[in-house]
C-alpha positions in Angstrom: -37.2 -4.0 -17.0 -36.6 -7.4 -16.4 -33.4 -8.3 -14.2 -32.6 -11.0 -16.5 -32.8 -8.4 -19.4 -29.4 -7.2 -20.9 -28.6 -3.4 -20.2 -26.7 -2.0 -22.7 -22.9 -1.4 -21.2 -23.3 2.6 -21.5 -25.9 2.5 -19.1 -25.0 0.2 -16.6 -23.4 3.6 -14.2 -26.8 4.5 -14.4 -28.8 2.0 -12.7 -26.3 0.7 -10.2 -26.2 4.2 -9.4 -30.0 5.1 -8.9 -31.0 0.9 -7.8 -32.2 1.0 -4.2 -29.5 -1.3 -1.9 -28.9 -1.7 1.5 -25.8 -1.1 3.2 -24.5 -3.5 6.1 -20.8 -3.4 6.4 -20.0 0.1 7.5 -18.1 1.3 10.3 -19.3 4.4 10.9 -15.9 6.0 12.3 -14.5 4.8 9.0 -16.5 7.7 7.2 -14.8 10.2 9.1 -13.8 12.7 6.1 -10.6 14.7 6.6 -12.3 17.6 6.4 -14.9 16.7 9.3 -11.7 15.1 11.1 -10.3 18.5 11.3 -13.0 20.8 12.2 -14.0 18.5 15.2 -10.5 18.8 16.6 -10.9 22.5 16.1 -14.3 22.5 18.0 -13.0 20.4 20.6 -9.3 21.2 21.1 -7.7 17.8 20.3 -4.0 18.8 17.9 -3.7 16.2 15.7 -0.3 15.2 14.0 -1.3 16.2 10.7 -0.9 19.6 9.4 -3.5 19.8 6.8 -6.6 17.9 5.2 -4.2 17.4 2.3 -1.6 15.9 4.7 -3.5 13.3 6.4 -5.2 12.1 3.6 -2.0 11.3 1.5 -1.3 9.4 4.8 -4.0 6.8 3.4 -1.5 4.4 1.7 -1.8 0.9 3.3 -0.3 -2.0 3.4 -2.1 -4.0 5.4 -5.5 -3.7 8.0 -2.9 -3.0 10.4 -1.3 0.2 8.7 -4.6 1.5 8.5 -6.2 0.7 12.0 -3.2 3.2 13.0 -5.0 6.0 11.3 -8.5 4.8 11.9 -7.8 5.1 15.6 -6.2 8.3 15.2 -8.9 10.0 13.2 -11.3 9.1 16.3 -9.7 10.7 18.5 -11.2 14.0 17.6 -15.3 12.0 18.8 -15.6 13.2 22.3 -19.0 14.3 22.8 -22.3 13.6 21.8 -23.2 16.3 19.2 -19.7 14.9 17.2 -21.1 11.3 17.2 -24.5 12.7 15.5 -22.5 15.5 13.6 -20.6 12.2 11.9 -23.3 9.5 11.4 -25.2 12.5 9.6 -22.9 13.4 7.3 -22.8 9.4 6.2 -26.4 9.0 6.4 -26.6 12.1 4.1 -24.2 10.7 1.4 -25.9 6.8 1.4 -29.0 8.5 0.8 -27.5 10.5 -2.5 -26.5 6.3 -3.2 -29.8 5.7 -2.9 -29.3 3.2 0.0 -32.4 2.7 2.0 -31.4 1.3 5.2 -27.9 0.8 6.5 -27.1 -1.4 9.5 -23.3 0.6 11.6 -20.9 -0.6 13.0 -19.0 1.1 15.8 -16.2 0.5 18.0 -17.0 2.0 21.7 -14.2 0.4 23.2 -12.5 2.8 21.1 -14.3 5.8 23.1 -14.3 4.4 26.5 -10.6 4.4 26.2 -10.4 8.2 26.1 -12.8 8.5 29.0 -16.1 9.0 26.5 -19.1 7.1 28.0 -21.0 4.8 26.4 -24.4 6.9 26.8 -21.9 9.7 24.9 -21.8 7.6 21.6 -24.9 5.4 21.6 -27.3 8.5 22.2 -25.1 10.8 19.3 -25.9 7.4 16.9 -29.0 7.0 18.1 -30.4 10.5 17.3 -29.0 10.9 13.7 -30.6 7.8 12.9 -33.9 8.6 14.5 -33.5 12.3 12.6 -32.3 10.7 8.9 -35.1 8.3 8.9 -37.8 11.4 9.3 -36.0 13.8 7.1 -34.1 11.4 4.1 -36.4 8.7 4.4 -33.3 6.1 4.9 -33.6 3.8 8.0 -30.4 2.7 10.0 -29.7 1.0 12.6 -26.6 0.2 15.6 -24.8 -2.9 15.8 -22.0 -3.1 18.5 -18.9 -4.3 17.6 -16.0 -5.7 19.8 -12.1 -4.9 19.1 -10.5 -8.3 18.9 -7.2 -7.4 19.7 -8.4 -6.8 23.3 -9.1 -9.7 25.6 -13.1 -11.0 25.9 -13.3 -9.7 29.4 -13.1 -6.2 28.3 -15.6 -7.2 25.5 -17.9 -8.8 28.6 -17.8 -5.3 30.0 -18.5 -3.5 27.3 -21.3 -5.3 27.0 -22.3 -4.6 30.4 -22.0 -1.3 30.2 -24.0 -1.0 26.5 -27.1 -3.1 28.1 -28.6 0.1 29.2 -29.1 1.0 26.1 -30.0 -2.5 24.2 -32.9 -0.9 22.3 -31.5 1.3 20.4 -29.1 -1.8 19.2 -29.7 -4.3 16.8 -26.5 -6.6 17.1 -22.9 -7.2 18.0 -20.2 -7.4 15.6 -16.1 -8.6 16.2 -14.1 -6.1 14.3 -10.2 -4.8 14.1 -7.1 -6.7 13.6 -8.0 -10.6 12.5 -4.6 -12.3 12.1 -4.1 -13.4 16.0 -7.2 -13.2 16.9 -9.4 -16.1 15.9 -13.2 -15.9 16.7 -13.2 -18.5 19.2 -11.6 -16.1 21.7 -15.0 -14.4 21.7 -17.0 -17.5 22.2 -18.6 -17.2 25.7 -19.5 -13.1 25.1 -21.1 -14.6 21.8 -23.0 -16.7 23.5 -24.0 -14.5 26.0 -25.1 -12.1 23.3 -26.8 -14.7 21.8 -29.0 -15.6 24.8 -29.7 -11.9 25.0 -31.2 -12.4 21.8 -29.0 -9.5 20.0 -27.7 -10.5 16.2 -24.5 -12.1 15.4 -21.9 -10.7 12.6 -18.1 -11.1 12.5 -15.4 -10.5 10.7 -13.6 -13.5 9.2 -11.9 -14.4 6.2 -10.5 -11.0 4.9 -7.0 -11.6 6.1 -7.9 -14.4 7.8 -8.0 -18.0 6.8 -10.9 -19.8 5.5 -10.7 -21.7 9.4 -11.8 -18.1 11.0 -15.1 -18.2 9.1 -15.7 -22.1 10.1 -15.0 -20.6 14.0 -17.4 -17.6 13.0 -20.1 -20.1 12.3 -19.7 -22.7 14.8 -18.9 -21.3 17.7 -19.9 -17.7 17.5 -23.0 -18.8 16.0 -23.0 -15.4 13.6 -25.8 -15.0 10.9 -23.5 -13.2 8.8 -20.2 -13.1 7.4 -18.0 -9.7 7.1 -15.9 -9.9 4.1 -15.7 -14.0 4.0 -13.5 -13.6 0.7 -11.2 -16.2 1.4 -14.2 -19.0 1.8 -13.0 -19.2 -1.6 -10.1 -21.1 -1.2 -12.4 -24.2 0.8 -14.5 -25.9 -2.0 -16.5 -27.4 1.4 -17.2 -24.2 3.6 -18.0 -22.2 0.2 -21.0 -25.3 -0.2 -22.0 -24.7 3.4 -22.2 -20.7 2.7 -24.3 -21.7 -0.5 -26.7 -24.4 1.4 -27.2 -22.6 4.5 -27.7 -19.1 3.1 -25.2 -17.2 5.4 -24.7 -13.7 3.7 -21.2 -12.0 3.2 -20.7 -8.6 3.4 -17.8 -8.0 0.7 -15.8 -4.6 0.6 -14.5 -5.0 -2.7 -12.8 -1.0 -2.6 -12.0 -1.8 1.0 -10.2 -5.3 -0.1 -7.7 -3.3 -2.9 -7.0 -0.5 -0.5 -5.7 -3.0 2.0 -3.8 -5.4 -0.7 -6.5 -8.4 0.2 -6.5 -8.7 -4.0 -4.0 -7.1 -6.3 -6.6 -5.4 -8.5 -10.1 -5.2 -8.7 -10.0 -7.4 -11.7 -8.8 -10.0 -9.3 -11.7 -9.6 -7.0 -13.4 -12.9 -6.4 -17.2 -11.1 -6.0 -18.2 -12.8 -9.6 -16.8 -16.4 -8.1 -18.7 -15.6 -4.8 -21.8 -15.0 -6.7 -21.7 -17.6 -9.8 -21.4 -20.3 -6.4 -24.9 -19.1 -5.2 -23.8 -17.2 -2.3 -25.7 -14.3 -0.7 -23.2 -12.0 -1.5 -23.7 -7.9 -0.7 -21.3 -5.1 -1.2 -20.2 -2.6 0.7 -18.1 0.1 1.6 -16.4 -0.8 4.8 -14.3 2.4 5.9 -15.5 5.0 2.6 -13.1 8.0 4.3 -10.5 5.8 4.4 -10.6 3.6 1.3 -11.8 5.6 -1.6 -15.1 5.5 -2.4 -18.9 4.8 -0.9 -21.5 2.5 -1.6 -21.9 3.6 -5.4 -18.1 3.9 -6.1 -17.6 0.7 -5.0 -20.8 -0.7 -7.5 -19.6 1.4 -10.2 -15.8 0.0 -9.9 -16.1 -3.2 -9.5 -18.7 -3.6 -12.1 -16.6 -2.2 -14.5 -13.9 -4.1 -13.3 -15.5 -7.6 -13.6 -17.5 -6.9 -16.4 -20.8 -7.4 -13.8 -24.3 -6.8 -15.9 -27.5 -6.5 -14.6 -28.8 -9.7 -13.4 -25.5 -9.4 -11.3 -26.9 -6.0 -9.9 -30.3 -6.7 -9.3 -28.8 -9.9 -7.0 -26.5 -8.0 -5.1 -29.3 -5.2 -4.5 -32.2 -8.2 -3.1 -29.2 -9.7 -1.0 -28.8 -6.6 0.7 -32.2 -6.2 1.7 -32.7 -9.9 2.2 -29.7 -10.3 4.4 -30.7 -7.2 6.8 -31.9 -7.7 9.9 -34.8 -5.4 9.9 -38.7 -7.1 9.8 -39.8 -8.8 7.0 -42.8 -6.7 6.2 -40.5 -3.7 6.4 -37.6 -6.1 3.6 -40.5 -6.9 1.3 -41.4 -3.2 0.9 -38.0 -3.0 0.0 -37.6 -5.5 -2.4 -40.8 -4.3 -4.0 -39.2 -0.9 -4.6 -36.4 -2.9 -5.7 -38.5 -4.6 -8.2 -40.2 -1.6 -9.4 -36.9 -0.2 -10.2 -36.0 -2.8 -12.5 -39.4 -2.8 -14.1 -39.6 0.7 -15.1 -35.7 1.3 -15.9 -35.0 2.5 -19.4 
């Protein structure tokens, strides 16, 4: 079928279900089930100050990125060696594959490790494989971006880099990630740079809590290529026509933005506004353990929720791929799959 061809609503589930997408805003200790949570603390000794499966999640009610960092940090406490690191990034790599996602760029936060004495090697390496594995046996492709914590100082984020440049093929990027308000991007700017002359890709978070100034910062000084979430760009008429004009992708979260009261409902959501400006939106499912659903939950949702059709699917799919960092003979396979979909879709 043609894109701009109506789908009838009944059948809308249905394609954004089976369309190929890419995924490239997902922290991959964010998709830490409960279930997984607990047997690793069994294999591994760590007690954890839940009781049950059924316990910690009902702990999942946020407020705020704050409330649920608490958790997030707790639930990876239970990654200490390498074998837990690939047991983890296989079990996402499995379910984005049921999503029919084709490639998937993680996050991770190794600061996060190091601070419990795991080694760098220790979490790169248990990445690393399950990637290398998924791509022979799903037929999914994924790759490492490296992200710093904000709420720690850039000196610790120089050292981290330090430390991960060892390993700098088996990453694609570096990312800024974990609590925004407080902790504008220019705080990172020399590491940025540094990265930058390294010749690793640039992402940040900006604009989720965050003002529309933090994705300005993100731009200018960090120099990123894209934008993760970027929702409040909507409240500057001029940095939404610079997002527009200079193509600079956001990654939204739209399941991830309810779960932490960023909009009141997903019939609030400003994806539609975001898209009907011309900017290279993509969505995403940030933390899936943690806020309810994966990469086809949040399609299905949010579609239904703002009344998206299937023009509005088949441009959120070709941003994915398009705003990925992988080649571009590798992204035009993609997007010919993509097309292929659309054309034969009944």
């Amino acid at each position: 079928m043609n894109p701009l061809k109506p789908v009838a609503a009944e059948r809308l589930p249905d394609l954004l279900r089976r369309m190929p997408k890419a995924e490239l805003h997902i922290h991959i200790e964010g998709s830490l089930e409960p279930e997984l949570i607990f047997a690793l603390a069994q294999r591994n000794g760590v007690a954890l100050p839940y009781a049950s499966v059924e316990e910690l999640r009902s702990a999942y009610a946020f407020t705020n990125l704050q409330s649920f960092l608490d958790i997030y940090y707790a639930g990876a406490s239970v990654l200490l060696k390498e074998q837990d690191f690939y047991d983890m990034t296989r079990a996402y790599l499995l379910r984005a594959a049921q999503d029919k996602v084709l490639h998937a760029e993680l996050f991770f936060d190794p600061q996060t490790h190091m601070a419990r004495g795991v080694g760098m090697e220790t979490v790169i390496n248990g990445l690393h494989r399950a990637c290398v594995d998924a791509k022979v046996e799903l037929g999914i492709s994924a790759s490492l971006i490296l992200c710093f914590l904000r709420h720690l100082s850039e000196e610790e984020a120089f050292e981290t880099l330090e430390k991960a440049l060892p390993f700098r093929d088996k990453l694609i990027g570096v990312g800024l990630d974990s609590g925004e308000l407080g902790n504008p991007p220019e705080k990172f700017a020399r590491v940025f740079a540094r990265c930058r002359a390294l010749g690793f890709h640039r992402v940040a978070h900006a604009g989720e809590e965050g003002p529309p100034a933090y994705v300005w910062t993100a731009l200018d000084v960090l120099k990123v290529e894209r934008v993760d979430h970027g929702v409040q760009a909507s409240q500057d008429a001029a940095l939404m026509q610079r997002l527009a004009a200079d193509r600079i992708p956001l990654t939204v979260c739209p399941l991830s933005n309810l779960k932490l009261c960023v909009f009141p409902n997903l019939a609030h959501h400003n994806l539609r506004q975001l898209l009907d400006a011309g900017l290279v939106a993509t969505i995403n499912s940030d933390d899936p353990a943690y806020f309810g659903g994966y990469m086809n939950d949040n399609f299905t949702q949010t579609f239904a929720a703002l009344t998206l059709n299937a023009r509005h699917a088949y441009t959120l799919a070709r941003n994915s791929f398009e705003a990925s960092f992988i080649e571009a003979s590798a992204r035009q396979l993609y997007v010919d799959r993509l097309n292929e979909f659309f054309e034969t879709f009944q």
